[in-house]
N, C-alpha and C positions, 0 to 999 in steps of 0.2 A: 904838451898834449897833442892829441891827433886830431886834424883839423879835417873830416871829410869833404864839409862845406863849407871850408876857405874860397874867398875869392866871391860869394853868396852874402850879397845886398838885401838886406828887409829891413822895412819899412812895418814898426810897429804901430798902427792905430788902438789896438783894442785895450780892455781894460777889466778890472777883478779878475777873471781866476783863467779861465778856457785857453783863453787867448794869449793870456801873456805866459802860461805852461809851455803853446804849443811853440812860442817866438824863442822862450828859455831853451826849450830844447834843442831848437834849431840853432841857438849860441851855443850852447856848449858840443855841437857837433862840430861849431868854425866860422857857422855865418856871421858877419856884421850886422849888428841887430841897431835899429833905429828907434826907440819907445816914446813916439808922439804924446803929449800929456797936457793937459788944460791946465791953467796957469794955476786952479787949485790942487791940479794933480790927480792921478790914478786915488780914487776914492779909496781902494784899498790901504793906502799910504797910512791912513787914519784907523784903520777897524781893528783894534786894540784896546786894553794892553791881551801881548806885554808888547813894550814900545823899550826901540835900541838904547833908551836914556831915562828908562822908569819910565817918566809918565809923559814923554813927549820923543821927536824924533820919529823914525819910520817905523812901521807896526813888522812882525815878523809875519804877520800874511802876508806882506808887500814881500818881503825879502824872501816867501818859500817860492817865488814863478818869477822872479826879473834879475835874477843874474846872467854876467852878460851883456848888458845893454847899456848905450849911453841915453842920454834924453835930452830932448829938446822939448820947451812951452809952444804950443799951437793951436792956436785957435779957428777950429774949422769953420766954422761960421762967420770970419772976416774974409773981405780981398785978398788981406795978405797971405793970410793962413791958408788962404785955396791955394795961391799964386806959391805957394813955398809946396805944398803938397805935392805940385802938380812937378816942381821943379825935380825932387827928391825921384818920386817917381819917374821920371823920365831919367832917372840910373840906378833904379833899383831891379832885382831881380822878383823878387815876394813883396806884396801888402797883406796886412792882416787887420783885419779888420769886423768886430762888432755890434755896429749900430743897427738901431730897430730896420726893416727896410724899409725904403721910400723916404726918410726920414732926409736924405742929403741929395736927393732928387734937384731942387731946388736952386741947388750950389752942382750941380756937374758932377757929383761924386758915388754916385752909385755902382756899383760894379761894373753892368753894361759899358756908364758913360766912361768909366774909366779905363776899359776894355780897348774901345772906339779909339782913345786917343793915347792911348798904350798899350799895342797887341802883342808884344813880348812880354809882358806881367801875370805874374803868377798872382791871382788873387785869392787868397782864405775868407773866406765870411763862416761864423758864425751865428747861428739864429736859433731862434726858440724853438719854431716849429718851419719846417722845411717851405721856400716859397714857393712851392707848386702846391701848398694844401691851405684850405680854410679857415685856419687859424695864422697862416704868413706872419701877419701885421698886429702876433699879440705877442707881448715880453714876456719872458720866462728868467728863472733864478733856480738854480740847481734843487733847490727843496721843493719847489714847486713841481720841476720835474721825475723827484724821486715821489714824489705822491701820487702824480699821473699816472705816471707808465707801470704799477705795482710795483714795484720797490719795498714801498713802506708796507703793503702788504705783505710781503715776505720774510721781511726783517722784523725782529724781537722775537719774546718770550711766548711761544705755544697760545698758552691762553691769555696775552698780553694785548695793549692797541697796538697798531703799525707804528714803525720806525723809520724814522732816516739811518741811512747809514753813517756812521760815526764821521766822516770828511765828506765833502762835496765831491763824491766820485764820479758822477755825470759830467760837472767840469774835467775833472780829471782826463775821461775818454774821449771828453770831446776832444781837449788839446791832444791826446794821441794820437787822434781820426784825425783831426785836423793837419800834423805836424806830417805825419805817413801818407796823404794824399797831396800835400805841397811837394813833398818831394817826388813823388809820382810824376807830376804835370813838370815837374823842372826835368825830369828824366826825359820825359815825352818832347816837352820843348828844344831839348839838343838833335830827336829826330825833324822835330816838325818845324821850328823855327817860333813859333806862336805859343802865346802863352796860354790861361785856362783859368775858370772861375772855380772852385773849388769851395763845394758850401757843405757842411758838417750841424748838421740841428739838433741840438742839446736831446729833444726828445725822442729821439731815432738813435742817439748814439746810448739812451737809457735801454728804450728798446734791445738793441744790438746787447746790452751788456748784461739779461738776462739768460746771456744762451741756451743751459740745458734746461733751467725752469721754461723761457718760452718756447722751446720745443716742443715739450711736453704738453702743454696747453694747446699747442698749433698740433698737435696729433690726436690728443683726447677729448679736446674741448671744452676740461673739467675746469676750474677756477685753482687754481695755484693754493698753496697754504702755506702759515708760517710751523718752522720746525726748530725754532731757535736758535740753538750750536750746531743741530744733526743737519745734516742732509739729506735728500728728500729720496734720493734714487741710490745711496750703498749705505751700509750697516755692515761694521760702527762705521763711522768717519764724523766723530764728535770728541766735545768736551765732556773728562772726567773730573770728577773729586777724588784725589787721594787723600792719606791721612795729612798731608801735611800743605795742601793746597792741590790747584788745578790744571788739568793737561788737557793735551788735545793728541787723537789718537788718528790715523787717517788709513784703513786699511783700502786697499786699490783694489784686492784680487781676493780671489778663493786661496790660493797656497798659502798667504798670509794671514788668512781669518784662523786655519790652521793650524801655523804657527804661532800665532798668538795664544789659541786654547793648548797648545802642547806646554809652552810657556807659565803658563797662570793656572795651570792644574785643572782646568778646564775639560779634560777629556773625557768625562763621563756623560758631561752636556752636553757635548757636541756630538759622543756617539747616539745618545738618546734622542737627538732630534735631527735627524736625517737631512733635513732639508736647509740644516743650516750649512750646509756643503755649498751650497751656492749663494752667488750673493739673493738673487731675487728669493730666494726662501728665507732668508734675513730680513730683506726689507720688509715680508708678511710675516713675519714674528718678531720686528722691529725691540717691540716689548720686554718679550724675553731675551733678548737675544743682551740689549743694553742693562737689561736687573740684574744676569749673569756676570758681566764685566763688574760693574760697577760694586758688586759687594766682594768681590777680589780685589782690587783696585781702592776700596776704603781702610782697606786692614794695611796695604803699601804704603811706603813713602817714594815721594814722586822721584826720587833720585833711584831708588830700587825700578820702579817701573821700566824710567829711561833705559837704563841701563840692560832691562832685560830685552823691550824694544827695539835698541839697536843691536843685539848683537843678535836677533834672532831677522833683521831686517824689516822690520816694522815701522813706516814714517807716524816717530811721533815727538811731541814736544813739550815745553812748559806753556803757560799764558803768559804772556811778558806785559808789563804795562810798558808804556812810549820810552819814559825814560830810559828804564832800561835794557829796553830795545835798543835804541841810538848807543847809550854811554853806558852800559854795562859791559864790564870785561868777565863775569866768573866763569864763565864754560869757554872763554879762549875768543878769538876776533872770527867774529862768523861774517862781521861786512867791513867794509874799510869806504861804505858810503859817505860819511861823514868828512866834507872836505873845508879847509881854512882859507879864508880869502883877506887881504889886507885891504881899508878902503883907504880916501885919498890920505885922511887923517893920522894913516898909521895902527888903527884900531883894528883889530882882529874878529872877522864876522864867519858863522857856523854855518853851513848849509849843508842838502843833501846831493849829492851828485846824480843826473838823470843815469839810470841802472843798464849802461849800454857800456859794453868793454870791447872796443875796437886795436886789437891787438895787443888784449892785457891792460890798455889803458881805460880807466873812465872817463866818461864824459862830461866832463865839467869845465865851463870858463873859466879864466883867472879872474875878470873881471868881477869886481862885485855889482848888485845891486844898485843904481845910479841912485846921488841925491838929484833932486829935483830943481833944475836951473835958478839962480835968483832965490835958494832960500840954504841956510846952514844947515 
């Protein structure tokens, strides 16, 4: 594999999802990752099933964020366990880390203090809410933060309640924000010689992750809505029913709304309504615009559609459920995500490789997912 950040010491503290995303990513880029874990472990190790052994063994949330890493038991709240941190760190290049803040104030371990007495360390923190704001000092958990920041507003069914989004995507971004500004401050540090705190806050990285619905709101000041499958600002760029199940169609531009109605026999509709020549005249006849498709699109089978789709250049696709997503082969290998790791035992473990191709290569460690010191 291609190792950009060979030679790249971290020192993992943190724990569940953010955190140990942003420290996997940085292994499967080359760094040597460290995954500090209390002697009952990364909590995650447990949040199952399914579990690598039926109904015991490590949970596959454990195993979708910590390949990669070795680990070591540590207990921060002893002498020792300071006295070890402190040691590690003084040869590491990155800490990661997210506890509540103030919380290891106490014990010398805060960012600051650990700044002071290691000014070439790159520190990560993640937090709930950013510490220069009034909430600092309260915890958050990704579902909380897809409630906050409207998320759950926007997600589901029209005239449905609010939703989460189907994964912990806020964790998700955070570890991205988080993983993409580590390396920032490691770039910066080969100018400046000094390391850098680097804080990424679950709620600000929600925020951040609404981009063109919160524009939209930061320009009109209207309150957001939900729109289910469609999209709020081009028509179509939604989920169909054909006759034989459901797609997703994603037109980008005028040329293609075109194509598409020259396609599906559409041209009597389209010359009749003038305004559907552009997209903003679709988005105000949203209505008709989707009852037009959709009862051409029901007499179809969705392999007719495809096919008329792509060859008139149209981005559209099937619905795929997870499975087979990952492990279906019928339309040919569309990712090669999917990569195989051997653990100490021999056993052969599934994961997905971080979606970065550095010279044709993907980014993924050999290494699997650590057991946890002191247990089988």
């Amino acid at each position: 594999m291609r190792s950009p950040l060979a030679g790249i010491t971290v020192v993992d503290a943190s724990r569940i999802l953010a955190g140990p995303l942003c420290t996997q990513v940085l292994a499967d880029l080359g760094a040597d990752v460290l995954k500090l874990e209390p002697k009952d472990g990364d909590a995650t190790r447990s949040w199952g099933p399914p579990f690598e052994h039926g109904d015991h063994g490590d949970s596959a949330y454990f195993r979708s964020c910590n390949r990669g890493k070795r680990s070591e038991v540590l207990e921060l709240a002893t002498a020792e366990g300071q006295a070890r941190l402190h040691a590690l760190l003084a040869n590491a290049d990155v800490y990661v880390e997210n506890f509540r803040p103030g919380s290891l104030a106490k014990h010398g371990l805060e960012p600051a203090q650990l700044r002071a007495r290691h000014p070439r360390l790159v520190i990560g923190s993640i937090r709930a809410f950013a510490s220069d704001t009034t909430a600092a000092s309260r915890a958050g958990y990704d579902f909380l933060m897809q409630a906050e920041s409207g998320w759950m507003a926007i997600t589901g069914p029209v005239d449905g309640p609010p939703m989460k989004v189907g994964v912990a995507l806020v964790d998700v971004l955070t570890g991205l924000f988080l993983a993409n500004g580590i390396q920032a401050a490691l770039l910066e540090r080969v100018r400046t010689g000094a390391g850098a705190h680097v804080e990424v806050p679950l709620y600000e990285a929600a925020l951040a992750g609404l981009v063109n619905v919160g524009a939209s709101t930061l320009m009109t000041g209207n309150e957001a809505r939900r729109f289910g499958n469609a999209h709020p600002n081009i028509v179509p760029y939604q989920s169909f029913e054909a006759a034989d199940g459901p797609f997703a169609v994603a037109v980008g531009n005028d040329a293609q709304f075109r194509a598409l109605c020259d396609a599906f026999g559409l041209q009597r509709e389209f010359a009749a309504h003038p305004a559907w020549a552009t997209n903003p005249g679709r988005v105000a006849d949203r209505m008709a615009v989707v009852a037009a498709l959709a009862a051409v699109f029901a007499e179809l089978t969705r392999a007719t559609i495809l096919e008329r789709c792509d060859a008139i250049g149209v981005p559209a696709g099937p619905v795929r459920g997870v499975a087979e997503a990952l492990l279906g082969q019928g339309e040919g290998r569309l990712h090669r995500a999917v990569v195989e790791l051997e653990d100490a035992d021999g056993a052969k473990q599934r994961g997905i490789a971080t979606p970065i191709l550095v010279d044709g290569v993907r980014a993924a460690s050999p290494l699997p997912p650590p057991t946890l010191p002191g247990k089988s």
